[in-house]
C-alpha positions as CSV (number, residue, x, y, z in Angstrom):
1,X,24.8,41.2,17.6
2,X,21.4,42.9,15.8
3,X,20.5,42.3,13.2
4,X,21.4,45.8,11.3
5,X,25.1,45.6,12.6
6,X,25.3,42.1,10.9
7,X,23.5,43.6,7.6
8,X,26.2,46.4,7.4
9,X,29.4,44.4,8.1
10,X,27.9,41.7,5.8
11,X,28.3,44.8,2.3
12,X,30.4,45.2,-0.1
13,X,33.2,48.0,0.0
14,X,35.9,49.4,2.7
15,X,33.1,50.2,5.7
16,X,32.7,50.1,9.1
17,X,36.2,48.1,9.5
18,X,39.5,48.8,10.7
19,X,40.8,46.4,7.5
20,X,42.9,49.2,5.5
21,X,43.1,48.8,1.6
22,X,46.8,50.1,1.9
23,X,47.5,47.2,-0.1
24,X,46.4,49.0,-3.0
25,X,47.8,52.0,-2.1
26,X,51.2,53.9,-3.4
27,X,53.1,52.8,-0.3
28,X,52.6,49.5,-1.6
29,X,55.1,48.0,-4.0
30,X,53.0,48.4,-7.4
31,X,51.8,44.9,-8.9
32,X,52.5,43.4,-12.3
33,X,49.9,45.1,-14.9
34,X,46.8,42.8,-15.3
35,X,43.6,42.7,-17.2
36,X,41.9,44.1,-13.9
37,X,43.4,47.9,-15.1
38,X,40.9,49.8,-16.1
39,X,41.4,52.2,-18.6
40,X,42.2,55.9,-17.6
41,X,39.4,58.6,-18.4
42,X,38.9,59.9,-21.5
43,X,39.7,64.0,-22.3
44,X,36.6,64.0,-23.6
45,X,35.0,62.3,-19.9
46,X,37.5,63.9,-17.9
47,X,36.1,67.9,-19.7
48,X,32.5,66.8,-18.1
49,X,31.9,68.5,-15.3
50,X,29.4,69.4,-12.5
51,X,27.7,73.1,-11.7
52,X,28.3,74.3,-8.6
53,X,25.1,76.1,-6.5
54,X,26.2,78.3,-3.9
55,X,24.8,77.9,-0.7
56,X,26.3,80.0,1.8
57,X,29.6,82.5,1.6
58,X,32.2,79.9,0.9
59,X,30.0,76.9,0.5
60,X,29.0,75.6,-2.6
61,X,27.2,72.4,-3.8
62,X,26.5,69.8,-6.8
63,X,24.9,66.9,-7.7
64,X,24.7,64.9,-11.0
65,X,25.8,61.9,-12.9
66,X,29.6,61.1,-14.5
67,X,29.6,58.1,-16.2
68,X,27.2,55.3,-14.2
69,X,27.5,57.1,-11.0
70,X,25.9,59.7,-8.8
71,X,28.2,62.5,-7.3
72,X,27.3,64.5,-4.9
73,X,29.8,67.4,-3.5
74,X,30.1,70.2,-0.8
75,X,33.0,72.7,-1.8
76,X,34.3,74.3,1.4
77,X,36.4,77.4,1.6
78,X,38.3,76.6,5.0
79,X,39.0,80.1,5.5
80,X,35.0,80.6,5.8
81,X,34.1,77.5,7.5
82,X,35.9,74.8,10.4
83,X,35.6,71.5,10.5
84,X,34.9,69.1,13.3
85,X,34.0,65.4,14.3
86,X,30.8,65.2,16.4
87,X,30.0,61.4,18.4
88,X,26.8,59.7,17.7
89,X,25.7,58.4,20.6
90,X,22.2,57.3,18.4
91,X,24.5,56.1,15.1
92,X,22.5,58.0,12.7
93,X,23.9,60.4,10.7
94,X,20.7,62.3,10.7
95,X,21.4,63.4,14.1
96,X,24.8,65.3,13.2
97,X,22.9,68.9,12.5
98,X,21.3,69.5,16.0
99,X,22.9,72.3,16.5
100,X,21.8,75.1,13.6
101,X,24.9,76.1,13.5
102,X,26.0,73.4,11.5
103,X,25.7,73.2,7.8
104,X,26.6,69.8,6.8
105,X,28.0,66.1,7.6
106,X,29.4,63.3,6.0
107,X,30.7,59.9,7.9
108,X,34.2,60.1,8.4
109,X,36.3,57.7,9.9
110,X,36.7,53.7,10.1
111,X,35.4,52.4,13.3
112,X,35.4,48.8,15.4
113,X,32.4,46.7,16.2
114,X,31.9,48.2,19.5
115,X,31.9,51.4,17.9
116,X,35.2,53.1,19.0
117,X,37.4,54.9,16.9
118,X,40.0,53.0,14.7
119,X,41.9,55.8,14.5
120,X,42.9,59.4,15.4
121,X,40.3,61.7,15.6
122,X,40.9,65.3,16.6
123,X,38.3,68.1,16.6
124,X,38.6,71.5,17.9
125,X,42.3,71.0,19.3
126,X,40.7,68.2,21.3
127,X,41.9,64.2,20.7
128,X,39.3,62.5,20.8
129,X,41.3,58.9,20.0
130,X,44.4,57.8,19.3
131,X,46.0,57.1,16.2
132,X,46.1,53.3,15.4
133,X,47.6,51.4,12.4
134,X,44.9,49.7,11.7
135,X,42.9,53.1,11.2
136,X,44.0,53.9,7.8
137,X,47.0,55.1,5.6
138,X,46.3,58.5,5.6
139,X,45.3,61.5,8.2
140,X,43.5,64.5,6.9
141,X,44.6,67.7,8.8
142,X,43.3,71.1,9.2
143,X,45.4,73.8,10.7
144,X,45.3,77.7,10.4
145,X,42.6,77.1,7.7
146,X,44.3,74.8,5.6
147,X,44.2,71.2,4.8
148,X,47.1,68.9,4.2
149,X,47.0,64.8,3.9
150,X,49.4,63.1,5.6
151,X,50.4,59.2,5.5
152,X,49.8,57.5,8.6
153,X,53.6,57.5,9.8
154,X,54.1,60.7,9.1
155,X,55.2,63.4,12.0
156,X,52.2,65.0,12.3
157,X,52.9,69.2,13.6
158,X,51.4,70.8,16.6
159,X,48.8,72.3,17.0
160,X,46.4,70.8,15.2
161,X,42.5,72.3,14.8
162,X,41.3,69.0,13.3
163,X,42.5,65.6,12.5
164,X,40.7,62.1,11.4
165,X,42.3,59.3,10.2
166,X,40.9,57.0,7.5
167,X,42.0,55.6,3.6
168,X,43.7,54.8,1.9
169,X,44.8,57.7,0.5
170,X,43.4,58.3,-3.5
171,X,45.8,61.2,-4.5
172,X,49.3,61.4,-3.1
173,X,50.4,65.1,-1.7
174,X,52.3,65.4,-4.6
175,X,49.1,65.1,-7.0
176,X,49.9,61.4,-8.2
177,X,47.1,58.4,-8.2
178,X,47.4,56.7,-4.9
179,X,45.8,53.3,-5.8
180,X,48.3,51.3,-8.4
181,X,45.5,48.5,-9.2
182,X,42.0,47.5,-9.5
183,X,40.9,45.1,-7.1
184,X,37.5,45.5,-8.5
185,X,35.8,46.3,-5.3
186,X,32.8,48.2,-5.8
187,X,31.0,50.2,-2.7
188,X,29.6,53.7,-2.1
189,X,32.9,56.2,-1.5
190,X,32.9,59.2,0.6
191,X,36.2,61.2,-0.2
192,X,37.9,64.1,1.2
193,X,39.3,66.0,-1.6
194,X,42.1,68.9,-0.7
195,X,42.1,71.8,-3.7
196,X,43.9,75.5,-3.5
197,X,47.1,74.6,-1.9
198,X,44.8,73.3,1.3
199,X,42.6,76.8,1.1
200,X,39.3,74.2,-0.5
201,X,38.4,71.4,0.4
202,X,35.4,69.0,-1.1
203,X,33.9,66.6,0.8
204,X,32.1,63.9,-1.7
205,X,29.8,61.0,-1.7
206,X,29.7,58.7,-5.5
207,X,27.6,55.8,-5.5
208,X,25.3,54.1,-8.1
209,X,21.8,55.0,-7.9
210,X,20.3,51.6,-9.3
211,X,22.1,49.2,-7.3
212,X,21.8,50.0,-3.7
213,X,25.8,49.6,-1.5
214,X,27.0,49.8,-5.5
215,X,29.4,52.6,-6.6
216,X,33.1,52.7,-7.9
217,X,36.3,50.5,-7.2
218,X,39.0,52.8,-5.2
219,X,41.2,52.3,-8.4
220,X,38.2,54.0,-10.5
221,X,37.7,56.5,-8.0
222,X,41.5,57.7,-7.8
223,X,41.6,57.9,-11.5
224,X,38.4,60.0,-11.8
225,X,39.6,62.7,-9.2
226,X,43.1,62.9,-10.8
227,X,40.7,65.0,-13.6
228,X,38.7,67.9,-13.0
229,X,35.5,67.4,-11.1
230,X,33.5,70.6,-11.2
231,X,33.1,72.4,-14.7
232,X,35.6,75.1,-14.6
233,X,38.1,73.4,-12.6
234,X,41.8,73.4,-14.3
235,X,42.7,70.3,-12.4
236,X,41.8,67.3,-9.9
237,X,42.1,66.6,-6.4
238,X,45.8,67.8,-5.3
239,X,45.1,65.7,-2.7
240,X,42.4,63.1,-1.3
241,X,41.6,60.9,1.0
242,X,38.8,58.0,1.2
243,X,37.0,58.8,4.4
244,X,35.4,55.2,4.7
245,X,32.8,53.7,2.3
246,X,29.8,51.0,1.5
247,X,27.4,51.2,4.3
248,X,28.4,54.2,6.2
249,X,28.6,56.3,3.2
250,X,26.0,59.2,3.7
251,X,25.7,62.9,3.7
252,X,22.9,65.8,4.8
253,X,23.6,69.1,3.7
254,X,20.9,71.5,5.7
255,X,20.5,73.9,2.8
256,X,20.2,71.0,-0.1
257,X,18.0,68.4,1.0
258,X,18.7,66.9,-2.2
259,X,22.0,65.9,-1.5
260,X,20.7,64.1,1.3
261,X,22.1,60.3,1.1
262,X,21.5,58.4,4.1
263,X,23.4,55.3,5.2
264,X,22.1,51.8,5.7
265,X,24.7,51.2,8.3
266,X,25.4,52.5,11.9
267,X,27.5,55.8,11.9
268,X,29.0,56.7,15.5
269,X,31.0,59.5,14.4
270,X,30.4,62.2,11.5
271,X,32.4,64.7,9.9
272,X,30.8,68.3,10.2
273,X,30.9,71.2,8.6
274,X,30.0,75.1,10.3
275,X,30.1,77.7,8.1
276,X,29.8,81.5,8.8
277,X,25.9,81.3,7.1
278,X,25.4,78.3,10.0
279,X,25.7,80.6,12.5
């Protein structure tokens, strides 16, 4: 095994692994309260927000620091952009935007050690793999421009334009905190966060910028996207799900090279974004 495949498994956080943190999730029976629970955000934390930049028609980016964390998001307008899974053969995320039509990518997706999928993957109407229990609690659609999260059991319809399955899920579809306790592992997060009744979605990285792998516990992270992210926002996530984490967490965004985040772990498939101004 090389040496940067041992390095990336060896991290902290839910990465490169088909071990789902379902546990902690609301289809779990919730534990006894402990001392672990952190604290919900304050009003005064949650009314902090980030300033979106737009990019493109319907694309729109920030970057800044909540609390001891770095965030950096993509807000999508899904009826001005598709998304779809591209295959690495090279495992860097760097190679996701050869094509110029492209305007961003994120890892998405828990995958085994020889690489393959853990789970369902679907781009374009096309499966590229198979749904798998041990690929995560949750499945992230898109159909006729709309997102919806589903839990992995779930009857999934037909017709589907994209599909990836990863989690656990952070916020249930009814808008409830998906992650009951803190199991106080902490690891760079990349999140897909469904807004507008499906119409927006965000795709996210967090992490902490002084301790490399470092970033929130999925407990933390649920609790934070419950609450408005973006200044003007009325509410959180209606939705999300964790897209992997730790050492696959990265993102390039062609028109924000600042938002660039690369990972320190292979990444044989990425979530991509084309947007009408890719074109």
């Amino acid at each position: 095994m090389r040496w940067w495949l041992l390095a990336a498994l060896s991290l902290l956080g839910s990465s490169c692994s088909r071990r789902d943190t379902a546990a902690v999730s609301a289809s779990s029976t919730p534990p006894r309260a402990s001392s672990a629970v952190a604290p919900a955000p304050s009003a005064s934390a949650a009314a902090v927000g980030l300033t979106l930049t737009p990019r493109e028609p319907g694309f729109s980016t920030a970057k800044g620091r909540l609390g001891q964390h770095e965030w950096h998001v993509a807000r999508i307008d899904l009826r001005r952009a598709r998304l779809g899974i591209r295959a690495l053969e090279s495992r860097k995320l760097s190679d996701s935007l050869d094509a110029p039509r492209l305007s961003m990518a994120v890892n998405g997706g828990f995958f085994d050690r020889d690489f393959s999928a853990s789970g369902l993957l679907l781009t374009g109407g096309t499966k590229l793999a198979e749904p798998r229990r041990g690929g995560g609690s949750g499945i992230l659609t898109v159909h006729d421009s709309r997102a919806e999260l589903y839990a992995r059991d779930d009857v999934l319809p037909p017709n589907l334009d994209f599909a990836v399955q990863c989690g656990p899920r952070l916020i249930e579809r009814d808008g409830s905190v998906g992650i009951h306790r803190n199991d106080e592992k902490r690891a760079a997060r990349t999140v897909a966060c469904i807004r507008d009744a499906g119409r927006t979605l965000d795709l996210l990285i967090v992490f902490t910028p002084e301790l490399p792998g470092d970033g929130p516990t999925l407990f933390e992270l649920s609790r934070r996207l419950s609450t408005p992210l973006v200044a003007g926002d009325d509410s959180g996530c209606g939705s999300a799900l964790n897209l992997d984490g730790g050492p696959s967490t990265g993102m390039i965004v062609r028109a924000a090279p600042e938002l660039r985040y690369d990972p320190v772990g292979p990444v044989p498939f990425a979530l991509v974004v084309e947007t009408q101004g890719g074109a």
